[in-house]
N, C-alpha and C positions, 0 to 999 in steps of 0.2 A: 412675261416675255423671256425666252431663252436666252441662255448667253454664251459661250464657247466652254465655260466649265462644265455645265450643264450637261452640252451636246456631246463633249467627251466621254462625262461619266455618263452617258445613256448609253453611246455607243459601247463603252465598254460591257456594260449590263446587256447588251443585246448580243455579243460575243460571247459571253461566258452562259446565257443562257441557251446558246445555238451548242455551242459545247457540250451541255447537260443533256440538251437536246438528241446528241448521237451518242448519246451513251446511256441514256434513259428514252430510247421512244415512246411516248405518251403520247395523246391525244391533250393532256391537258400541257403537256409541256411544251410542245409546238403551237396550240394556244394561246400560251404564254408569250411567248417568241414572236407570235402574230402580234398580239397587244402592243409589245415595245417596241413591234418594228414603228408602226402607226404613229406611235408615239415617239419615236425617234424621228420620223416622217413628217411631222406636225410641228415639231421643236425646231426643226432644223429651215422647213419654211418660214417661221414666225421669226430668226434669225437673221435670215437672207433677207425678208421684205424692210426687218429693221435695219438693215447697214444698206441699204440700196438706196440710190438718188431718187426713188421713186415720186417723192412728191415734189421733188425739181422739176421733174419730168410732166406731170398733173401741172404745174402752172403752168408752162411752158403751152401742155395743149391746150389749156382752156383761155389762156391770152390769144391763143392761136401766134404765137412766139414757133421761129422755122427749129427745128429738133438738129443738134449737131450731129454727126458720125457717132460720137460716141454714147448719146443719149438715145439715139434708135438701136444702138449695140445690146443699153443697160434695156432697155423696151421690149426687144426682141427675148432676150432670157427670163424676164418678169413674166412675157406673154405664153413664150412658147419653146423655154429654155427646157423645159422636164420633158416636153415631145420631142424633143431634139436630143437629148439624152436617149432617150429610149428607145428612138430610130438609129442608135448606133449598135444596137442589138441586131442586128440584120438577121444574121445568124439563125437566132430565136424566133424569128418571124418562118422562116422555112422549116424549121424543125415542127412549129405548131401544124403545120400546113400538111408538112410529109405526115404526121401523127394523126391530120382530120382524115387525109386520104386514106389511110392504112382503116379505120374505123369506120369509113364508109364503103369500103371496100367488102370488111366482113359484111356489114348491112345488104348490101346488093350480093354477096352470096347468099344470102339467108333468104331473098328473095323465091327462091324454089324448094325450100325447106315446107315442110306441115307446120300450118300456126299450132303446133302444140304446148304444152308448156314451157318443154325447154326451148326452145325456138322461142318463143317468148319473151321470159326471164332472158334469153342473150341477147337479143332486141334491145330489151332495155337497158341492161346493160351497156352494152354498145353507142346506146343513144347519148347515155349520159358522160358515158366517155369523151364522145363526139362534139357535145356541148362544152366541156373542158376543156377538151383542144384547141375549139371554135374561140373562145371568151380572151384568150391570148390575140388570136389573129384578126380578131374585130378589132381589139385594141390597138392591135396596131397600124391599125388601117385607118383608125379614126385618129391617130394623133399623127399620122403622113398630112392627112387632110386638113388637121389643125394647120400644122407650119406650112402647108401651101394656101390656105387661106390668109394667114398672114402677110405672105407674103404678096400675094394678091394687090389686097391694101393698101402695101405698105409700098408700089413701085413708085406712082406717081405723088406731085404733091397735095398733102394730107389734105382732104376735106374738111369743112366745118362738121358733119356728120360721122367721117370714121375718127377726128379730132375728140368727138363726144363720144362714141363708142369706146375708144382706146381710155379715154378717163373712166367710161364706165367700171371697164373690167380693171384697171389699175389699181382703185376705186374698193372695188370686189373684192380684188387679190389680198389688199392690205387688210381691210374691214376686219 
C-alpha cells in the first residue's frame, strides 16, 4: 500500500526522469517515463482508495442506509472523479479533433491520387496518424459518458439494484 512518502519520491523520480528525458531523447528513456508514470498512477490510486470513507459508504449501500451530501460527493470522485478530471481538459479534446480533421483531410485528397506506392505508403501513414488522433477523442467522449451516466443514476432515490451496482464497482475500485 502506498503512502505519501512513497508518492513524493515517485513523483520526484518521475520529474527527474522527464528531465533526462529532454535532454537525452531515447526511445528507451521515454519508456522509462512511461513505466513511472503508471506506477506513479497506480501508487497514487491505491492511496486515495486507502484514506477514503469508501467502505462507510459500501455499508451504508448495502444496509440500503439513505447516502448523506457528502458521502455521494466522496462516491461521486471514487466513481467518476478521474472522468471528471480529464473533462477539464476541454481544450485537448478539440485539439485531438482539429488534428483528426487535418489527417483526414489529407486522406480525402489522396482520394484522386494513383494507388501507387507512394500514394500508398502516405495512406498509411496518414491512417495511422488518424488512429492516434482518434484514441484521445474516443477517450474523451467515453469518460463525458461515464459522468453522465452517473449521474443518470444518481438523480433520484437509489435503487436496491443501482444500490448493488454502486457496491459493485466500489467493491472493484478498492479490490
Amino acid at each position: 500500500m502506498a503512502d505519501s512518502h512513497e508518492i513524493a519520491a515517485l513523483v520526484s523520480q518521475v520529474l527527474d526522469i522527464a528531465s533526462h528525458c529532454s535532454l537525452d531523447e531515447t526511445a528507451d528513456n521515454y519508456s522509462l517515463l512511461s513505466e513511472k508514470l503508471l506506477e506513479l498512477e497506480s501508487a497514487a490510486g491505491q492511496f486515495l482508495r486507502s484514506h477514503s470513507a469508501y467502505q462507510f459508504i459500501v455499508t451504508k449501500l448495502q444496509q440500503e442506509t439513505p447516502l448523506t451530501v457528502d458521502d455521494l460527493k466522496i462516491l461521486r470522485s471514487m466513481i467518476v472523479g478521474d472522468a471528471e478530471e480529464y473533462l477539464k481538459y476541454d481544450d485537448d479534446f478539440a485539439q485531438s479533433k482539429s488534428q483528426l480533421g487535418r489527417f483526414l483531410d489529407q486522406i480525402r485528397q489522396l482520394q484522386s491520387n494513383e494507388l501507387g506506392a507512394e500514394t500508398l505508403m502516405r495512406l498509411r501513414v496518414l491512417c495511422r496518424e488518424a488512429s492516434s488522433a482518434l484514441a484521445p477523442t474516443v477517450h474523451y467522449l467515453e469518460q463525458k459518458q461515464r459522468v453522465r451516466n452517473f449521474d443518470e443514476h444518481m438523480r433520484d432515490p437509489l435503487s436496491s439494484e443501482t444500490r448493488r451496482m454502486l457496491t459493485g464497482i466500489m467493491k472493484d475500485l478498492v479490490g
